[in-house]
N, C-alpha and C positions, 0 to 999 in steps of 0.2 A: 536428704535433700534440703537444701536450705531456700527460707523464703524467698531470696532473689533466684535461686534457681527455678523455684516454683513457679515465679511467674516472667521468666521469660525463657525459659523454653517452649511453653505455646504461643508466644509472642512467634518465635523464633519457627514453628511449625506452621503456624497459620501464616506466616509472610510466604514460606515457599508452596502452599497449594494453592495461595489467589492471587490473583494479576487485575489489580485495580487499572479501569480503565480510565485517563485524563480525559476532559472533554476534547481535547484538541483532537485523540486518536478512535473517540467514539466519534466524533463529528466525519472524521475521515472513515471509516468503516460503512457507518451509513451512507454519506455520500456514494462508495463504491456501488453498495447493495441496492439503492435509488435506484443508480442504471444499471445494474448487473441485473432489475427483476424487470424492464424495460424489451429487455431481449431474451428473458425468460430460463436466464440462467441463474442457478442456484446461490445463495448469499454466501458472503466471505464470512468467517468465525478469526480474531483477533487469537496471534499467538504470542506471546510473552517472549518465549524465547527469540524468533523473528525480531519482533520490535524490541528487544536490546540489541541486536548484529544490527539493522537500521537506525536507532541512537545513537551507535557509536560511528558508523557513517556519517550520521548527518553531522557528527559531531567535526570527527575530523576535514567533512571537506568547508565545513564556515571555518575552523581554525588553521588551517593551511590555505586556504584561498581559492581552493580547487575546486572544479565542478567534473567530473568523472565518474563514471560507472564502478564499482566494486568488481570483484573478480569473482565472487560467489556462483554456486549453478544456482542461486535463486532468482526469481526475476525481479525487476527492478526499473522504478520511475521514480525520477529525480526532479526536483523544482527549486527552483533559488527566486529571490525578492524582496525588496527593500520597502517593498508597501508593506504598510501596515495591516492590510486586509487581503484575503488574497482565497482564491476554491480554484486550488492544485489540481483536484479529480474532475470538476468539471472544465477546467482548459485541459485537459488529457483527454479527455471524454470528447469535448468540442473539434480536437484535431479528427475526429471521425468522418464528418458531414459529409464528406465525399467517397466515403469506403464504398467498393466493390464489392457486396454481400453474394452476387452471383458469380463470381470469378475467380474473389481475391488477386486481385493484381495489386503489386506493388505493394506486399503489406509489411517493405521494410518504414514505407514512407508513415503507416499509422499506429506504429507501435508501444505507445503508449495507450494509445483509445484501445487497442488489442488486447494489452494486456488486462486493463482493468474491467473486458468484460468476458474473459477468456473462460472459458463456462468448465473446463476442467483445475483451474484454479480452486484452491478449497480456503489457503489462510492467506494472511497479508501480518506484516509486523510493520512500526509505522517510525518514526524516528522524523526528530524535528531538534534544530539549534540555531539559536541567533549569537552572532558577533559581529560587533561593528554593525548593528542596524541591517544587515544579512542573513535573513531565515535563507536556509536550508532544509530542505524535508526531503526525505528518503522513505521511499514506502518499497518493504519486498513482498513477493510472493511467492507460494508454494501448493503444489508447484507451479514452475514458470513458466509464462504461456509464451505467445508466438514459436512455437517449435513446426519449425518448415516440413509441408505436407500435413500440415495438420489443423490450418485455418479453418477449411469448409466445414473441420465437425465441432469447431470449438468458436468460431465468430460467428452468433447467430444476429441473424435482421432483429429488429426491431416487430415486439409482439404486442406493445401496448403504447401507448401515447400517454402525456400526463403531465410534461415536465412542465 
């Protein structure tokens, strides 16, 4: 083996067992887990592989000009924005304020708030691209929540206060 092979093949090993997390997608993670332990469901763990199929999402819909869902079974909250500053999860989270914790009615209308506190949720991958002054961000999940008939055991009330 020769010295350049010597040292990058654990270059080369060590890239594919860690998944460095950017602040942009630990900022998002956290945010999730804020209010995901609000309602006393369990926190989301970042997945690598997730958040490359959402990077290239996010990628292609600022490069094409589109804003659309993917066709994936993962779930999936979408945000687009020309501000410079911008909390994606808590205006997803905020579309809640009027949810029906005792009925679930109409939970096509909060499905973003839904999904990000959807308590059988385990990962999220996060994907973000700007072109032309147009952030895109793409966050998926696994697995995907809102699946009909299945709010009452997975949208819980609100267990703690704080925000």
């Amino acid at each position: 083996m020769t010295a350049s092979e010597m040292f990058i093949i654990p270059l080369l090993i060590l890239a594919s067992l860690s998944f460095v997390l950017s602040g942009f997608e630990e900022d998002i993670l956290n945010d999730h887990n804020k209010y995901r332990k609000l309602h006393g469901v369990p926190p989301l763990k970042l997945n690598g592989n997730i958040t490359r199929f959402a990077a290239e999402w996010a990628e292609k819909l600022a490069v094409e000009g589109i804003f659309k869902h993917s066709t994936s079974s993962l779930g999936e909250n979408l945000f687009s924005t020309t501000a410079p500053k911008f909390d994606c999860v808590g205006s997803w989270y905020r579309e809640g304020k009027d949810y029906d914790f005792k009925n679930h009615t109409n939970p096509k209308k909060f499905e973003r708030f839904t999904q990000v506190i959807w308590k059988s949720t385990a990962s999220l991958g996060v994907g973000k691209y700007t072109q032309k002054k147009r952030t895109v961000v793409v966050v998926n999940y696994a697995p995907a929540g809102n699946e009909k008939g299945k709010y009452k055991q997975n949208v819980m009330p609100l267990k703690a206060s704080g925000l």
